[in-house]
C-alpha positions in Angstrom: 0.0 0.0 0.0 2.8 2.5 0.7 4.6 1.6 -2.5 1.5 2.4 -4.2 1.2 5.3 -2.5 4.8 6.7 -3.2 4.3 5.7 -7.0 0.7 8.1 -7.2 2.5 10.8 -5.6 5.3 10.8 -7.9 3.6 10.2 -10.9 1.4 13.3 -9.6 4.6 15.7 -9.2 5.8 14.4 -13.3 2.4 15.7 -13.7 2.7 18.5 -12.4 6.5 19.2 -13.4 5.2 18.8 -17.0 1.8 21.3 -16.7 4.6 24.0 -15.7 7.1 23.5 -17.9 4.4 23.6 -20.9 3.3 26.5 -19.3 6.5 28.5 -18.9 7.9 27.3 -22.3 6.4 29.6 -24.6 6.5 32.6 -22.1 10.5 31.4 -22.2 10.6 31.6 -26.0 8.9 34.5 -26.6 11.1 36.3 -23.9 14.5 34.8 -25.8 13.1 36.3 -29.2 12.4 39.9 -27.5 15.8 39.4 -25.8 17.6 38.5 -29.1 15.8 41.5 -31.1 16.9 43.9 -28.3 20.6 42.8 -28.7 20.4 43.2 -32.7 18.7 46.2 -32.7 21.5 47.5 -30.2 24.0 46.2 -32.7 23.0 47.8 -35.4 22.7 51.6 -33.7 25.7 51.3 -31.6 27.9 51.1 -35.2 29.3 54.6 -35.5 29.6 56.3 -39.1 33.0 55.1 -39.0 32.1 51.9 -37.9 29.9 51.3 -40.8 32.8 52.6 -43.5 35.0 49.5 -41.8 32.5 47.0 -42.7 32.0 48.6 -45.8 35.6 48.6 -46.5 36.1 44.7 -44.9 32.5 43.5 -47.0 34.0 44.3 -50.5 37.2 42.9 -49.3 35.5 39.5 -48.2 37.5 40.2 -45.3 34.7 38.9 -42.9 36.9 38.1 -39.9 37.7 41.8 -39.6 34.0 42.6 -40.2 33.0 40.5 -37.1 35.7 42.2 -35.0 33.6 45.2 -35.5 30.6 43.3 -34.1 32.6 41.7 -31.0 33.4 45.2 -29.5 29.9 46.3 -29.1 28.5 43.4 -28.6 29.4 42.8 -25.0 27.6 46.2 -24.3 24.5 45.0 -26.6 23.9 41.3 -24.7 21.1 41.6 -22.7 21.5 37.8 -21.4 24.5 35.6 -20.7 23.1 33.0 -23.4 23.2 35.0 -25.5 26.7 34.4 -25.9 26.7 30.8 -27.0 24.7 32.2 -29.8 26.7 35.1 -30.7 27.5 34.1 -34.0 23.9 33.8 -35.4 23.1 37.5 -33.2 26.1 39.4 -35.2 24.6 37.6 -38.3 21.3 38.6 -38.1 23.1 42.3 -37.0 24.8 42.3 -40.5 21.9 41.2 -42.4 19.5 44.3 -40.5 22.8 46.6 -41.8 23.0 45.7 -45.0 19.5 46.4 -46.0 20.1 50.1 -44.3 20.3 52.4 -47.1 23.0 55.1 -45.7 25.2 51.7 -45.7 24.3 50.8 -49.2 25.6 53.9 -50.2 29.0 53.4 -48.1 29.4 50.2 -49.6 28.7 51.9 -53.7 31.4 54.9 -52.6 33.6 52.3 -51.3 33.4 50.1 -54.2 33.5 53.1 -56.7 36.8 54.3 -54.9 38.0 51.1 -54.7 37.4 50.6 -58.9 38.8 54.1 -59.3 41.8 53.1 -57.9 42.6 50.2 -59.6 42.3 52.2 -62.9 
């Protein structure tokens, strides 16, 4: 009878355990999203003019390690969450991607290539 017992009440707190973690989970994800967008959006505005002319000048190069070194300066004032660090990678990424649609940046990147083709004329 006490076995019994000891089984119902742990099958009861797996029960249980399981209701709150279903619970929590999305709460968890959508907080990690909001998180993540917070630390990209920081990313991207913390990039001073000359900043921006680097990557410019490390993009046409294909020079992408420099590029990133850009990103790893700010970043650790950008992280909003010390997880966020295993995924740092995908973060500067996404950073990258949200600066090269910007337009001020397109147009360092045209100047930089047009100086760049001027010079090798």
């Amino acid at each position: 009878m006490r076995t019994i017992r000891w089984v119902i009440t742990g099958v009861a707190i797996v029960a249980l355990g399981s209701a709150i973690a279903s619970w929590v989970s999305p709460n968890f994800d959508d907080a990690q999203a909001n998180s993540d967008r917070q630390t990209v959006n920081c990313l991207s505005s913390r990039l001073t003019l000359d900043d921006k002319k680097q990557i410019a000048q490390f993009a046409d190069a294909n020079d992408f390690d420099s590029l990133w070194h850009v990103y790893d300066r700010i970043f650790p004032d950008c992280a909003v969450r010390g997880d966020q660090r295993e995924r740092k990678g995908d973060l500067e990424a996404s950073a990258w991607r949200l600066l090269s649609s910007d337009r001020e940046f397109t147009r360092l990147r045209e100047a930089n290539a047009a100086h760049a083709a001027a010079g090798r004329l």
